[in-house]
PDB file as gemmi writes it, atoms N, CA and C in Angstrom:
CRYST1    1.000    1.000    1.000  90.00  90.00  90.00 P 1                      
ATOM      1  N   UNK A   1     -11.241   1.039  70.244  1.00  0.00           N  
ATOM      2  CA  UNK A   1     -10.319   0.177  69.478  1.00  0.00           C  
ATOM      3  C   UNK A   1     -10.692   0.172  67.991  1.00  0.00           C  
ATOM      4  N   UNK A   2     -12.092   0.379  67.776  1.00  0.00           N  
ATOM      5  CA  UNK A   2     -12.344   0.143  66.055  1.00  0.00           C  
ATOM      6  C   UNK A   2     -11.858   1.296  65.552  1.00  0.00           C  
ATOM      7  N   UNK A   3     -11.866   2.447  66.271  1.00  0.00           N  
ATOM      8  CA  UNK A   3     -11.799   4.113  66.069  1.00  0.00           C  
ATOM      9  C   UNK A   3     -10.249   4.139  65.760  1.00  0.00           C  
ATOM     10  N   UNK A   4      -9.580   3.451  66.414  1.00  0.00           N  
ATOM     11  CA  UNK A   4      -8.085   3.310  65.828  1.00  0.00           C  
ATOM     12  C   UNK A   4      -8.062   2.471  64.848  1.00  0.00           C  
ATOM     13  N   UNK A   5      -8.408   1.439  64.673  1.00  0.00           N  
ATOM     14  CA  UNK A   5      -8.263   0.838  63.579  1.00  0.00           C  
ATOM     15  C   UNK A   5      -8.891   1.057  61.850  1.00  0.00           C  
ATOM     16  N   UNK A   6      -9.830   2.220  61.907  1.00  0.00           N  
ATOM     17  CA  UNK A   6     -10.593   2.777  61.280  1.00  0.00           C  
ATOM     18  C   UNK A   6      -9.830   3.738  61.081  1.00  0.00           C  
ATOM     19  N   UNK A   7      -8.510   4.411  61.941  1.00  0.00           N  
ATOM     20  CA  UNK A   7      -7.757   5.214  61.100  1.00  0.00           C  
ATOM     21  C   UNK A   7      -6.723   5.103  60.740  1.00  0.00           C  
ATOM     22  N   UNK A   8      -6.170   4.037  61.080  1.00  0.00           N  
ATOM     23  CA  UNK A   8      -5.157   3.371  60.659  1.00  0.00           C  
ATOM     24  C   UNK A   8      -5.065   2.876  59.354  1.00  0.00           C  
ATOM     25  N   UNK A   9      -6.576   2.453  58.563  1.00  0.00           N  
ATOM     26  CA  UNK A   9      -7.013   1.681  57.694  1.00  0.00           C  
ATOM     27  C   UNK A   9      -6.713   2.679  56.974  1.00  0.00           C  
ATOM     28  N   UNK A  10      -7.492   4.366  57.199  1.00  0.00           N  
ATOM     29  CA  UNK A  10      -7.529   5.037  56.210  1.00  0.00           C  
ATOM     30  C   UNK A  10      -6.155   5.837  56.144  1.00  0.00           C  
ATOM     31  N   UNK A  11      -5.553   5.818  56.729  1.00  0.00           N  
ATOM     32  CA  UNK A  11      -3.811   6.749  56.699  1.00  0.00           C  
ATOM     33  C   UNK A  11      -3.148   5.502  55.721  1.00  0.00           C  
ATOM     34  N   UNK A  12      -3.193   3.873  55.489  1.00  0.00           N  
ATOM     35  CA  UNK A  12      -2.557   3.490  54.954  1.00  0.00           C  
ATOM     36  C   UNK A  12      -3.588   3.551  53.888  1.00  0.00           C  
ATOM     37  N   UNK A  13      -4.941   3.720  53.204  1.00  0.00           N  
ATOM     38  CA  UNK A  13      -5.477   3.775  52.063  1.00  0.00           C  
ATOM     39  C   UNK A  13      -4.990   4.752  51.603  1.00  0.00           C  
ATOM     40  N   UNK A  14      -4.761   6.131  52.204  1.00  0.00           N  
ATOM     41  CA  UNK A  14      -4.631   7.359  51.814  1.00  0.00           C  
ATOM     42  C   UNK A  14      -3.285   7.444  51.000  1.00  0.00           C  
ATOM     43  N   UNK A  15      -2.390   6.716  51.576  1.00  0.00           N  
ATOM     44  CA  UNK A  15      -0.469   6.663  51.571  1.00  0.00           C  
ATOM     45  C   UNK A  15      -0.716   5.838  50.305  1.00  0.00           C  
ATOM     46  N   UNK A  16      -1.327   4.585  49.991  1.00  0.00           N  
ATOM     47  CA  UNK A  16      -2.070   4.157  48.795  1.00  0.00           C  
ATOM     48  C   UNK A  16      -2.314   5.017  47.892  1.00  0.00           C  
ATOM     49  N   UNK A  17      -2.868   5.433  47.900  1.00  0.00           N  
ATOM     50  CA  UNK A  17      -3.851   6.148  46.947  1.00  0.00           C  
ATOM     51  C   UNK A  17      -2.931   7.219  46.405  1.00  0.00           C  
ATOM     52  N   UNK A  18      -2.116   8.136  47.372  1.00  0.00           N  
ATOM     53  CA  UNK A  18      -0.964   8.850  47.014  1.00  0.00           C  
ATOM     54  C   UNK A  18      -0.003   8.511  45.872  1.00  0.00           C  
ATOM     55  N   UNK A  19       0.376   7.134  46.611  1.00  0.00           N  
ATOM     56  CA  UNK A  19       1.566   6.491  45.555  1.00  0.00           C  
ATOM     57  C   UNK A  19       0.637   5.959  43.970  1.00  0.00           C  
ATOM     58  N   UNK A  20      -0.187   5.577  44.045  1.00  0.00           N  
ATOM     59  CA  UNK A  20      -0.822   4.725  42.875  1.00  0.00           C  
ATOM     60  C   UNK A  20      -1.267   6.410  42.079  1.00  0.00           C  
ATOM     61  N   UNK A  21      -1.724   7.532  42.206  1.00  0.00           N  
ATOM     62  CA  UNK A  21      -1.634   8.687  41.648  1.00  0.00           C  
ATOM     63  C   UNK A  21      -0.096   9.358  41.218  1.00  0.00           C  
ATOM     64  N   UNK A  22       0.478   9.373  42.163  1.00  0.00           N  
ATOM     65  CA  UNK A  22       2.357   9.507  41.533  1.00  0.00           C  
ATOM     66  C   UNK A  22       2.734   8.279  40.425  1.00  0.00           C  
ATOM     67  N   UNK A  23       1.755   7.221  40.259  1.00  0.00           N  
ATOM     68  CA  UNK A  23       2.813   6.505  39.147  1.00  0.00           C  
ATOM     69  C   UNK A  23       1.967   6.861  38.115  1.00  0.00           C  
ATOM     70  N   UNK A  24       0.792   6.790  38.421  1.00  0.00           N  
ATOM     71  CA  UNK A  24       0.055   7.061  37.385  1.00  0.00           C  
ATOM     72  C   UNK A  24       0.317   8.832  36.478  1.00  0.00           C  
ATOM     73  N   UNK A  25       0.506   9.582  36.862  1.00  0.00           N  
ATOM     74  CA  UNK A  25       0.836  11.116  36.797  1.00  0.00           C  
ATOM     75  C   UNK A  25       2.406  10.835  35.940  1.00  0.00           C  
ATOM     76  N   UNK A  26       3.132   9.801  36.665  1.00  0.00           N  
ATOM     77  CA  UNK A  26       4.290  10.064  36.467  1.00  0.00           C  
ATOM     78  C   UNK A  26       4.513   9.004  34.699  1.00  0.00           C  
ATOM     79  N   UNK A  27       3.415   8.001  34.718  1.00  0.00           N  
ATOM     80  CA  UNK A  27       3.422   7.370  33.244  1.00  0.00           C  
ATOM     81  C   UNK A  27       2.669   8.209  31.879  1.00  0.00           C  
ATOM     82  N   UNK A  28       1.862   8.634  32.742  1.00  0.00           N  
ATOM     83  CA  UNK A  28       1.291   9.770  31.282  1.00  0.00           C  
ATOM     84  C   UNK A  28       1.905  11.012  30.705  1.00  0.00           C  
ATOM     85  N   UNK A  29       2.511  11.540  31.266  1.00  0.00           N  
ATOM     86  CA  UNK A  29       3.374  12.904  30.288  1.00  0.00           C  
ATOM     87  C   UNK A  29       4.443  11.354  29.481  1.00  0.00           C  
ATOM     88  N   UNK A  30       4.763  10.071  29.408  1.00  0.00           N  
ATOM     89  CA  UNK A  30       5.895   9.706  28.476  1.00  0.00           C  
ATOM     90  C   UNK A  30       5.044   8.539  27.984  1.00  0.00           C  
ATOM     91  N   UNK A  31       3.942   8.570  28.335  1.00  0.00           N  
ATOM     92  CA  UNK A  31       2.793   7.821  27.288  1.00  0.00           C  
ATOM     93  C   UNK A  31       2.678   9.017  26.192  1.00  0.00           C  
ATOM     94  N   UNK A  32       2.301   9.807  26.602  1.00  0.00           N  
ATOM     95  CA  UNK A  32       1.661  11.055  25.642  1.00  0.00           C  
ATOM     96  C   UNK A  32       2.864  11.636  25.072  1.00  0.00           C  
ATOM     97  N   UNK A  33       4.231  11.782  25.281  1.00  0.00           N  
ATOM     98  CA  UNK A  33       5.379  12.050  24.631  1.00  0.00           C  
ATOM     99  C   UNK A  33       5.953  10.940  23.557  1.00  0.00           C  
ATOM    100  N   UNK A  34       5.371   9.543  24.220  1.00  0.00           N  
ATOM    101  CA  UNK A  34       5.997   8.400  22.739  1.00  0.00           C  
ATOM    102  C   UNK A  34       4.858   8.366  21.259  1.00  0.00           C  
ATOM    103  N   UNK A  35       3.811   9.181  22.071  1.00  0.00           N  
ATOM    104  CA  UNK A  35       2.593   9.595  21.061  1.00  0.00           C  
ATOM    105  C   UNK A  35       3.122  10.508  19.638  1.00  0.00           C  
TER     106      UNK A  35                                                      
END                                                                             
């Protein structure tokens, strides 16, 4: 039961971590373009 929940934890950190890198990626080329 922890073994599932231990990957459950990390498939939604991962799906995290995905999206918070796409906004971030996606604010710097028009940070660095209002430059």
């Amino acid at each position: 039961m922890s073994l599932l929940t231990l990957t459950a934890l990390e498939i939604v950190l991962g799906i995290d971590n995905l999206v918070f890198i796409s906004i971030m990626s996606n604010r710097l080329p028009a940070h660095q373009q209002s430059n």
